[in-house]
C-alpha positions in Angstrom: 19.1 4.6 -17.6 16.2 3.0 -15.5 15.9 4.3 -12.0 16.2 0.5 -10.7 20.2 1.5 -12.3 20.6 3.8 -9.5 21.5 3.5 -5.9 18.4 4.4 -3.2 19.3 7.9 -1.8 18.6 8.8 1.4 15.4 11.0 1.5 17.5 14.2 3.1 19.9 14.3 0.6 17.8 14.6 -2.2 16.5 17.1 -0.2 19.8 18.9 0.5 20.7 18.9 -3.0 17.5 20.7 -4.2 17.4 23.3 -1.4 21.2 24.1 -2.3 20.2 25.1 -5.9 19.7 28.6 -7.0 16.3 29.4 -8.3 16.9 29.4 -11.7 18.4 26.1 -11.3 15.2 25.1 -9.9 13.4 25.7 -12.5 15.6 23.4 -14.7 15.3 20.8 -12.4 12.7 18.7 -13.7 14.0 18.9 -17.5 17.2 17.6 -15.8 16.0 14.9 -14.3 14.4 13.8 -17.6 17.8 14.0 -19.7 19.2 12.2 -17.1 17.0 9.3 -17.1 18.3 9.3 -21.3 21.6 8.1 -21.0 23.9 5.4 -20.5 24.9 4.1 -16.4 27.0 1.5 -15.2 28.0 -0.1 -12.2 31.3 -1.0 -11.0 31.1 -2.2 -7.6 29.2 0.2 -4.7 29.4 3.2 -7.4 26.9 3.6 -10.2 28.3 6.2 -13.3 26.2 8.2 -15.6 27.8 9.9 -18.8 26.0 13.4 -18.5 27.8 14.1 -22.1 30.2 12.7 -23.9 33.1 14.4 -21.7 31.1 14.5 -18.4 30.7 11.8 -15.7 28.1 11.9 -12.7 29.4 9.5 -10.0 26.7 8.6 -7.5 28.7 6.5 -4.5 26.7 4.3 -2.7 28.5 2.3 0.4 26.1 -0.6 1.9 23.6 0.0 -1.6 22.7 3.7 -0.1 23.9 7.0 -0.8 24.0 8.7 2.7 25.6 12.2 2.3 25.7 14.5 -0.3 29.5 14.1 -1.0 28.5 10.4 -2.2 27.2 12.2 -5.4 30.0 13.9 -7.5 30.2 15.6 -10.8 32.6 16.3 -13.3 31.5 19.2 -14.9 32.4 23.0 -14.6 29.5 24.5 -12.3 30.1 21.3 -9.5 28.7 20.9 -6.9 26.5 23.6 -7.6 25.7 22.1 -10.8 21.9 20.7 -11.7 23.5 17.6 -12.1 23.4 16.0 -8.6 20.1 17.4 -7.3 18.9 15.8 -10.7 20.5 12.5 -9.9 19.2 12.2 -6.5 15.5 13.2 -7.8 16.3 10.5 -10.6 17.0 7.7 -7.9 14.9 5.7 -5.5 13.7 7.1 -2.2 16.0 4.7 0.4 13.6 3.5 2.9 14.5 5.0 6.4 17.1 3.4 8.6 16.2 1.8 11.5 15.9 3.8 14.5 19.4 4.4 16.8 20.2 2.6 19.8 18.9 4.0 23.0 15.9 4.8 24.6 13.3 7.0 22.8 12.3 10.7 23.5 10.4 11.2 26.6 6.6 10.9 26.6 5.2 14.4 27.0 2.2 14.2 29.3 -0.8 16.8 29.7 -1.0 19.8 27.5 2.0 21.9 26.2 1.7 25.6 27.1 1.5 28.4 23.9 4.5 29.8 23.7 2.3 33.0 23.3 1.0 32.6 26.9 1.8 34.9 30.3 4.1 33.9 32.6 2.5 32.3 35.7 2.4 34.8 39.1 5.3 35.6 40.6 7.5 34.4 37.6 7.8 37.5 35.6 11.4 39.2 35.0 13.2 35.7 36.3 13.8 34.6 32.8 12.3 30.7 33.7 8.8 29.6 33.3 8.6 26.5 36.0 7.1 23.3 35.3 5.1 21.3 37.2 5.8 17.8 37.4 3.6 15.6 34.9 0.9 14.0 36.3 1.2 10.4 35.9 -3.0 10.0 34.8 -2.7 12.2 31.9 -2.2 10.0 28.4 1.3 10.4 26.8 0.5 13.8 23.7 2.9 14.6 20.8 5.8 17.2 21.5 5.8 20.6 19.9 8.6 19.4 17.7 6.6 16.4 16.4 3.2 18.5 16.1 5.7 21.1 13.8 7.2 18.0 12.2 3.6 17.1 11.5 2.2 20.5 10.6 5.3 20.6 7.8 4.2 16.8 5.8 0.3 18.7 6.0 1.8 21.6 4.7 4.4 20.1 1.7 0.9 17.4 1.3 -1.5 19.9 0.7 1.3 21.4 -1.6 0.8 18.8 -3.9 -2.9 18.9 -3.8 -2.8 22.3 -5.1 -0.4 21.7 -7.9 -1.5 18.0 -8.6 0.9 15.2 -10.7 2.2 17.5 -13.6 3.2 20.2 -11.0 4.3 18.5 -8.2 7.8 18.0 -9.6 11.2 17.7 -8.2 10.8 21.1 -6.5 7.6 20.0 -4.3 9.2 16.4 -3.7 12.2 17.6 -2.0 9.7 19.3 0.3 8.2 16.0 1.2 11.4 14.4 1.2 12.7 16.7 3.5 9.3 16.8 5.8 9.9 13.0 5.8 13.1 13.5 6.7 12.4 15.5 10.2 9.3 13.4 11.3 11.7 10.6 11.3 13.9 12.5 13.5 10.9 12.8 15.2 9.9 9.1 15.9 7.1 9.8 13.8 7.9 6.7 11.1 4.2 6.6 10.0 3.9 9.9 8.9 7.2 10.0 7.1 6.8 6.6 5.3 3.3 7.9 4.0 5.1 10.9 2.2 8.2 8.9 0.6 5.5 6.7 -0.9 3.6 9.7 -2.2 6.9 10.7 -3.5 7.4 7.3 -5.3 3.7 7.4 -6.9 4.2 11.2 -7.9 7.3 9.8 -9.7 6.1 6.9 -10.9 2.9 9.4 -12.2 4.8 11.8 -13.6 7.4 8.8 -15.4 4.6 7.0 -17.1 5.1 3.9 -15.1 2.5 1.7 -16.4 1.8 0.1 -12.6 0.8 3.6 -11.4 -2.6 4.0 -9.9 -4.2 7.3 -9.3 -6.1 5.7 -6.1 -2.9 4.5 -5.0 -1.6 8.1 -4.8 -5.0 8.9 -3.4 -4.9 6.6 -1.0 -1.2 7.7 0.0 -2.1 11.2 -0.3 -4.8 10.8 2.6 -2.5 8.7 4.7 -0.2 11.0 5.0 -2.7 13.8 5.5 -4.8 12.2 7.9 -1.5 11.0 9.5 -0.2 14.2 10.1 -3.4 15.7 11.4 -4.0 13.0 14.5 -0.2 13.5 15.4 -1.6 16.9 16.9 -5.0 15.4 18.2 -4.1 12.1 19.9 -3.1 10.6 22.8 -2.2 7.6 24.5 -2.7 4.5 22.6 -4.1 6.4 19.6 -0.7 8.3 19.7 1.5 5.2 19.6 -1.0 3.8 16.5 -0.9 7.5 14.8 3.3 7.2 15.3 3.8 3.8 13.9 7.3 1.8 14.0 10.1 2.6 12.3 10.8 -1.5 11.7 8.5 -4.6 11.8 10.2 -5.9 14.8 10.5 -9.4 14.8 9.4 -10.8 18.4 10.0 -14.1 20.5 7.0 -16.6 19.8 8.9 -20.0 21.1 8.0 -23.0 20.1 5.5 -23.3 17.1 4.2 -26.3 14.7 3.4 -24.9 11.9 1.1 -27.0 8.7 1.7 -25.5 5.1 -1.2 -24.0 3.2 0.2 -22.7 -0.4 2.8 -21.2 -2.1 2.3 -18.1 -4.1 5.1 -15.8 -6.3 5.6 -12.6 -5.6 6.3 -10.1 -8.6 6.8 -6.3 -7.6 6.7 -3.3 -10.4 9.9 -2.5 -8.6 11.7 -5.4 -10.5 11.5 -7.8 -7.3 10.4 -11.6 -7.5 10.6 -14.5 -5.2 7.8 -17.1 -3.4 6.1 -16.6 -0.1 4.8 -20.0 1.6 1.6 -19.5 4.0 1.4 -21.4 7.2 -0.9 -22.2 9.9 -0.8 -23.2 13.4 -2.7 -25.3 15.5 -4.8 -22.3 16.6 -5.7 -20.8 13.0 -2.8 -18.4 12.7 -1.6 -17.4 9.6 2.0 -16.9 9.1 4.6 -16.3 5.6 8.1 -17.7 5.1 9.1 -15.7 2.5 12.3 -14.6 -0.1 11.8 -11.5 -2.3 14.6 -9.9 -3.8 15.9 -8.0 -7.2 15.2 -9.9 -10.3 11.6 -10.0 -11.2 9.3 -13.4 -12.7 12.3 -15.3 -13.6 13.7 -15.6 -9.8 9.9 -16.0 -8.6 9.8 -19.3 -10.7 13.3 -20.2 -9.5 12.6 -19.5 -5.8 9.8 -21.9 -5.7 12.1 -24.7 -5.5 14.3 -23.2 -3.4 15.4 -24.4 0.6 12.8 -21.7 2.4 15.3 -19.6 5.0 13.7 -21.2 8.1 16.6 -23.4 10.5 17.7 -26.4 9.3 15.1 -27.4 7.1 15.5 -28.4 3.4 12.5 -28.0 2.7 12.0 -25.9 -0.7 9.1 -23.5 -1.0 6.5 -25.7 -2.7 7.2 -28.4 -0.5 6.9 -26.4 2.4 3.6 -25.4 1.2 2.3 -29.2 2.0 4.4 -30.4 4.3 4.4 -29.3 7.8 7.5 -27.3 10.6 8.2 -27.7 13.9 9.9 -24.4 15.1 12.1 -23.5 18.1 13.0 -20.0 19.2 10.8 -18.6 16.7 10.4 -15.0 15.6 7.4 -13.6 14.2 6.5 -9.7 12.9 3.0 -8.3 13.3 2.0 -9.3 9.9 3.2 -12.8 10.5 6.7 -13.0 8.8 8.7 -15.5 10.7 12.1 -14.4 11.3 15.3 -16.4 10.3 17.6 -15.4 12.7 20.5 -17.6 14.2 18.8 -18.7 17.5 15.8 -19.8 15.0 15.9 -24.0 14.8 13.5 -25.9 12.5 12.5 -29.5 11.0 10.5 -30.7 9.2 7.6 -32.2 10.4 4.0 -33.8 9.1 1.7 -31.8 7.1 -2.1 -31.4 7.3 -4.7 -31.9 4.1 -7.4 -28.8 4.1 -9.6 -31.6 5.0 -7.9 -31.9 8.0 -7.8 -30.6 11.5 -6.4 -27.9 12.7 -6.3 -26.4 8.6 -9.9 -28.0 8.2 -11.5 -25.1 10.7 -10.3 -22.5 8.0 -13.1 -23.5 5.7 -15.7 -23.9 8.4 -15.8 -19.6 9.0 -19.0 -18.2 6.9 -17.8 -16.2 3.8 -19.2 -12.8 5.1 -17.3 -13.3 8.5 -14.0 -14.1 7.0 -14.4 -10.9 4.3 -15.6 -8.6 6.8 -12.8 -9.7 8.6 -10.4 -9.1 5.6 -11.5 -6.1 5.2 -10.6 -4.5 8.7 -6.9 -5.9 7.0 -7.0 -4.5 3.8 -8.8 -1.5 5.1 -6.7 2.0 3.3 -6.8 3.7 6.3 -6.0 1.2 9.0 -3.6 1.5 12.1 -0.7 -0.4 12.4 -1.2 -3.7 14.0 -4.9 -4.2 13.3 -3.3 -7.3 12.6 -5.6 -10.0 10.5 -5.2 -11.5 7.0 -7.1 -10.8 3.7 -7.1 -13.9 2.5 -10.6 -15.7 2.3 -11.1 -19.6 2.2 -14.1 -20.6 1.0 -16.0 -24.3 -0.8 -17.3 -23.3 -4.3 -18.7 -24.5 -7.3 -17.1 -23.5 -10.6 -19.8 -22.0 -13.2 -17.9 -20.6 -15.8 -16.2 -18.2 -17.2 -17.8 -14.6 -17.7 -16.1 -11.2 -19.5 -16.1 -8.2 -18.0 -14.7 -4.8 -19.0 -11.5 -5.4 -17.7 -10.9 -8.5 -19.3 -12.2 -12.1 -17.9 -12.8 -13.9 -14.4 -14.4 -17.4 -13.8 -17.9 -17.1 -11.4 -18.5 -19.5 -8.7 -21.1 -19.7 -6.0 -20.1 -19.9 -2.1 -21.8 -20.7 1.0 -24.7 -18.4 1.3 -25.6 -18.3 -2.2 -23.1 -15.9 -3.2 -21.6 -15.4 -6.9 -18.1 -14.8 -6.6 -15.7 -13.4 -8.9 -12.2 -15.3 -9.2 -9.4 -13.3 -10.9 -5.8 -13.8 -11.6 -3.3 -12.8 -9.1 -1.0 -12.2 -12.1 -1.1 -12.0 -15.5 2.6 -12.3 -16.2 2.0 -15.4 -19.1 5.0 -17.1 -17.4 3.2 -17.6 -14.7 0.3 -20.3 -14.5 -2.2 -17.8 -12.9 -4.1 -17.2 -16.3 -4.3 -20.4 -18.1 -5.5 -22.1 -14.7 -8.6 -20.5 -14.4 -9.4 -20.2 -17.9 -8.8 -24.0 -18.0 -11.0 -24.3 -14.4 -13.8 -22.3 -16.9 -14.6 -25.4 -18.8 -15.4 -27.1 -16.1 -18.8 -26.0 -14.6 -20.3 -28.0 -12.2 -16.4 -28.7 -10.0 -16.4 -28.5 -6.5 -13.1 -27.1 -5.5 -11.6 -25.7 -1.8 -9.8 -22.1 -2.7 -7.7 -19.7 -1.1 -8.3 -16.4 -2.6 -7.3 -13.2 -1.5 -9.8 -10.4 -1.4 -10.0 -7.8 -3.8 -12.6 -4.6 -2.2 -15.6 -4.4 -4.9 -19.0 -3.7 -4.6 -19.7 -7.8 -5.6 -18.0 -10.5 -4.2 -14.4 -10.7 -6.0 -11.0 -12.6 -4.8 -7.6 -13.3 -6.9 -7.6 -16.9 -6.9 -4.0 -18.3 -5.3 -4.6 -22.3 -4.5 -7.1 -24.5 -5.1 -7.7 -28.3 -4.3 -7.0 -30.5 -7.0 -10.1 -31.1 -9.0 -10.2 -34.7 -8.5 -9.8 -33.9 -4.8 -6.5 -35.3 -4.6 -3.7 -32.7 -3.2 -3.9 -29.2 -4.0 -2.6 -26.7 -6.7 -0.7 -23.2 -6.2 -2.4 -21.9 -9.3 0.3 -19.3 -9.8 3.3 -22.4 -10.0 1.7 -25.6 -10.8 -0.3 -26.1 -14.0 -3.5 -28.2 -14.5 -3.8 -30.4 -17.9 -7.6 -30.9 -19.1 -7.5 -34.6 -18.4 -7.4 -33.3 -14.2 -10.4 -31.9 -15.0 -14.1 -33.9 -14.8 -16.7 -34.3 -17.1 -18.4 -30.9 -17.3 -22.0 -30.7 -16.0 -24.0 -30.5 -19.0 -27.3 -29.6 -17.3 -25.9 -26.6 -16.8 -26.9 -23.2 -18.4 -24.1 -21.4 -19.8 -23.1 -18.2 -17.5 -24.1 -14.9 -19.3 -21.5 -12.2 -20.0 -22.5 -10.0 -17.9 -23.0 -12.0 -14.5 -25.3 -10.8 -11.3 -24.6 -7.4 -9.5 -21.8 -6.1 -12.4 -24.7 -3.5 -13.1 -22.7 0.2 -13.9 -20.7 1.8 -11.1 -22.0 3.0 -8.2 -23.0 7.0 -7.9 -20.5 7.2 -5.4 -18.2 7.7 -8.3 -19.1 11.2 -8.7 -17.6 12.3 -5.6 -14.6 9.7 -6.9 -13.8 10.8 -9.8 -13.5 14.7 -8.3 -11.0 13.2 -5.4 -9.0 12.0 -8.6 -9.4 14.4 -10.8 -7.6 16.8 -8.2 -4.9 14.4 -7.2 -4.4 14.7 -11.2 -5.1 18.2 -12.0 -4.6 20.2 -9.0 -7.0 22.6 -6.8 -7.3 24.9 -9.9 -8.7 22.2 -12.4 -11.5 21.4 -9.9 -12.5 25.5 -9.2 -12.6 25.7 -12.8 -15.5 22.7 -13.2 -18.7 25.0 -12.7 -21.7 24.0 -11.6 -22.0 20.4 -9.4 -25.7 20.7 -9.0 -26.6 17.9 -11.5 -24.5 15.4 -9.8 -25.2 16.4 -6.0 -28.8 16.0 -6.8 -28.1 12.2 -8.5 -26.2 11.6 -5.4 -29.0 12.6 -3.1 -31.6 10.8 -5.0 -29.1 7.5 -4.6 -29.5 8.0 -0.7 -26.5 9.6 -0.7 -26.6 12.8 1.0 -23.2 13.1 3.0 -21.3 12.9 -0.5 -23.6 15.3 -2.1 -22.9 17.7 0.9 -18.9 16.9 0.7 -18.7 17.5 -3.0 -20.4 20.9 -3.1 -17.9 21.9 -0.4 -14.6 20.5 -2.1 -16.1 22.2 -5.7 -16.4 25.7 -3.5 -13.4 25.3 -1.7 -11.6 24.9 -4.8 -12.9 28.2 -6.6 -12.7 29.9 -3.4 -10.3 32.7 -3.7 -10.2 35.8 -1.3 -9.7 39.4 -2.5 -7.2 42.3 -0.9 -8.2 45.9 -0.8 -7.0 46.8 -4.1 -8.8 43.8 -5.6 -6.2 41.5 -5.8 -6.4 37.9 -6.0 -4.9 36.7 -1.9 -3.5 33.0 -2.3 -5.6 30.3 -2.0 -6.1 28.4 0.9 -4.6 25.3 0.3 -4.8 23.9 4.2 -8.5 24.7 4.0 -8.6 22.8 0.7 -6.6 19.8 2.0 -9.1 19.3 4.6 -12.4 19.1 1.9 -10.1 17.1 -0.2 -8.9 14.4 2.8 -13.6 14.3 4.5 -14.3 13.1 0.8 -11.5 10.6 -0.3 -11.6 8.8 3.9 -15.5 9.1 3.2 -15.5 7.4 -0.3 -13.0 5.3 1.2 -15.4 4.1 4.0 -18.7 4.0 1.8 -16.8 1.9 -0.1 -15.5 -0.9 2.3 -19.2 -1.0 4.0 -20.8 -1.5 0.4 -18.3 -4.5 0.0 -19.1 -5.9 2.9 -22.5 -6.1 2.3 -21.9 -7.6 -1.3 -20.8 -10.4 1.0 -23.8 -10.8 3.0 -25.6 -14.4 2.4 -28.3 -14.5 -0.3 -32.5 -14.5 1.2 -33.9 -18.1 1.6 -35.4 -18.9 -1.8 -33.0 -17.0 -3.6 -32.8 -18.4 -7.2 -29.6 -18.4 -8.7 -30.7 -19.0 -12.3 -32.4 -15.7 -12.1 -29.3 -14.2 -10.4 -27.2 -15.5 -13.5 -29.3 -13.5 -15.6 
């Protein structure tokens, strides 16, 4: 059994079902979950069965593909309900993403400053048994409630939890205490904060279940989201306060009439199992927008969606032709990343396309390459408020050089406006799609001029996933992950060329900044303990200072000293540690890396000096 067998389960069941366990239970908990995941399920319409044993069924009843209550997941051995059996079944299961919020109008803004519930009474109030309240004043930005800075305070708390134990010990136990966290900032109207700790949830499973997709810098990533998060909800207000909440949905809002000119078509293939197409469109103005259709069923349905009607009015259209042809829309829908809606009032026909070469898709090109990544950037930023809106997807004129190996595997190098090298990768490497043997075929063709769509990948060089390209003999254009070249669309490779080293310009070692990394990580992994245990930091602070980089010499010190700090009673006991304090070392140096980062990409980006000789660049 796969945890794609089982139903989603709604975040406060899981919950439920842990908390209703006896301790000793508990402590079995994770073992169960394992065994589980061993044997045999099936479905038979909205209910999904697991053979706990040969005698023993586990019944996990999921009506509209969730399981909503505890009473959806039944057992049929002795100790039910209070068996292991359903807490482990609901730990084994997806997280269900949170429902859309209920009809009605949202809690009331709370204005001005709430009073401690520790203060006096005001004069003259004393012995009446009612504080009074003066009307809000109208000036003073919208704050959080004291049930969403409690909601808040409880994710920081069940976060820094995690911190402390790190991935082996942050099992089912210190999940159900996000879940459930989750679970009350959503009651809360606080969808940000609680959607940032059911994905740390899904990476500390997918961590802890050997998922070959996980990343530890996703988890760190996710880790300070939610940590960050839940530390503004109590600082904020006004607009900041509405970013720092988020939305519960990507509402889908009127944008009447729209002509829309196709760009590319690219598959989509999630580790979740998930595969379709999604077709980028622009209008008249430059906006980007996606006509997509994602569902279960992985790189097979992603090569069968391609030629599929896109889900857009009454246009037949299929997803690759979409991607060159052109759409006039009525009563059109669009989310704030661009998705255009396909709801009933939505009409659509098709209607002429536009070459790159031409206006309005022409002025895409025509942006210098260290605008348009430093405007991807603010997109693909880890740390970025809702609705920053933007896209990260670059569109540059290059020439091909060649192909180059790195440690990771290999990328082709091409030059940009500016004179800068740029690394082109694979979007996927799935061999059924044409991703791979595109560019390697591109490789033996130095010298090409070609018009790309790449999406940006943040490095400290210059580096997209290559998507579409135009055709090398400059008629059409390719969706490198669908369509496949053939050598004879290729031209005559430049032979006064010099072949492109192995080891290409700027791919010189990490930087030090990946001493202060690798700590962030290494706690996410280990826990607080692992990282109070390391001993002396004074070798690395001091490279770090002598790399001009002060601030991350200062913040490791701090997060190796917060780590072994530990605080002694009277009688010489060990006191607990303090993971809060920890949390907040931890959270400075992963937003700091994070920001060192993005501005070190962005000045990989920056155009080359005049006289810059690229020959001496490729060596």
């Amino acid at each position: 059994m796969t945890a794609t067998q089982l139903p989603p389960v709604a975040p406060e069941v899981t919950a439920t079902l842990v908390e209703d366990l006896s301790p000793r239970l508990r402590k079995r908990l994770d073992a169960a979950v394992t065994k589980l995941g061993a044997r045999p399920a099936h479905r038979d319409g909205d209910t999904v069965t697991v053979a706990v044993d040969d005698e023993t069924d586990l019944r996990l009843h999921a009506p509209g593909g969730v399981v909503t209550t505890a009473d959806d997941i039944t057992c049929g051995c002795l100790l039910s309900p209070a068996c292991v059996h359903r807490a482990a079944a609901a730990c084994a299961a997806p997280a269900a993403d949170p429902p859309a919020e209920p009809a009605g109008e949202p809690a009331p803004p709370v204005t001005g400053s709430a009073p401690h519930p520790d203060s006096a009474p005001l004069p003259g109030t004393a012995g009446t048994g009612t504080t009074p309240h003066p009307d809000p004043d109208p000036t003073a930005p919208e704050v959080a409630s004291p049930a969403q800075r409690a909601a808040a305070d409880a994710l920081r708390s069940a976060a820094a939890a995690v911190l402390e134990a790190g991935v082996d010990g942050a099992g089912a136990v210190a999940q159900a205490s996000l879940l459930r966290a989750a679970h009350s900032a959503r009651l809360q109207h606080l969808p940000r904060a609680a959607g940032a700790a059911l994905s740390v949830v899904t990476l500390l499973r997918a961590a802890r279940g050997g998922d070959p997709s996980y990343r530890t810098a996703d988890l760190v990533t996710a880790l300070a989201e939610l940590l960050g998060t839940a530390h503004r909800v109590g600082t904020a207000s006004g607009e900041e306060l509405d970013a720092v909440k988020g939305r519960a949905r990507r509402p889908y809002s009127p944008d009447g009439s729209l002509r829309l000119y196709g760009l590319f078509t690219e598959p989509v293939v999630t580790a979740s199992g998930h595969g379709g197409a999604r077709t980028w469109v622009a209008g008249p103005d430059g906006r980007l927008c996606t006509v997509g259709d994602v569902a279960p069923g992985g790189v097979g349905r992603a090569l069968g969606v391609a030629d599929r009607a896109v889900r857009l009015g009454e246009s037949a259209l299929t997803h690759r032709e979409l991607g060159r042809a052109g759409l006039a829309v009525s009563g059109a829908t669009v989310s704030p990343d661009g998705r255009l809606g396909a709801g009933k009032g939505v009409k659509a026909v098709t209607a002429r396309g536009a070459d790159w070469t031409e206006p309005p898709l022409a002025a895409l090109w025509e942006t210098p390459p260290f605008q348009q990544a430093t405007r991807a950037l603010r997109s693909t930023s880890r740390y970025a408020d809702p609705g920053s809106g933007g896209s990260d997807l670059l569109f540059l004129d290059v020439e091909v050089r060649g192909a180059v190996r790195e440690a990771g595997g290999t990328c082709l190098l091409a030059w940009c406006d500016g004179g800068v090298a740029v690394r082109l990768t694979v979007a996927d490497d799935d061999p059924a799609l044409a991703h791979r043997d595109n560019l390697m075929l591109l490789a033996t063709a130095p010298g090409t001029r070609l018009r790309i769509i790449g999406r940006l990948v943040p490095a400290l060089h210059p580096r997209l996933t290559l998507l579409a390209c135009s055709h090398p003999t400059g008629e059409g254009r390719i969706d490198l992950g669908f369509d496949r070249l053939r050598r004879a669309d290729l031209p005559v490779p430049d032979a006064r060329l010099e072949p492109v080293p192995d080891e290409p310009v700027d791919s010189g070692g990490r930087s030090p900044l990946h001493l202060l990394e690798r700590r962030i990580e290494q706690t996410v992994t280990a826990g607080r303990a692992a990282l109070g245990l390391l001993g002396d930091v004074s070798a690395e602070t001091r490279r770090l200072r002598r790399s001009g980089l002060p601030t991350a010499a200062g913040l490791l010190a701090a997060l190796r000293a917060s780590a072994a700090r530990r605080g002694r009673d009277p009688f010489g006991r060990l006191l607990p540690a303090d993971t809060d304090g920890f949390a907040a070392h931890w959270l400075s140096a992963a937003r700091y890396t994070s920001a060192v980062s993005e501005s070190l990409c962005a000045a990989a980006w920056e155009p080359t000096p005049r006289g810059y000789d690229r020959a001496t660049a490729e060596g």
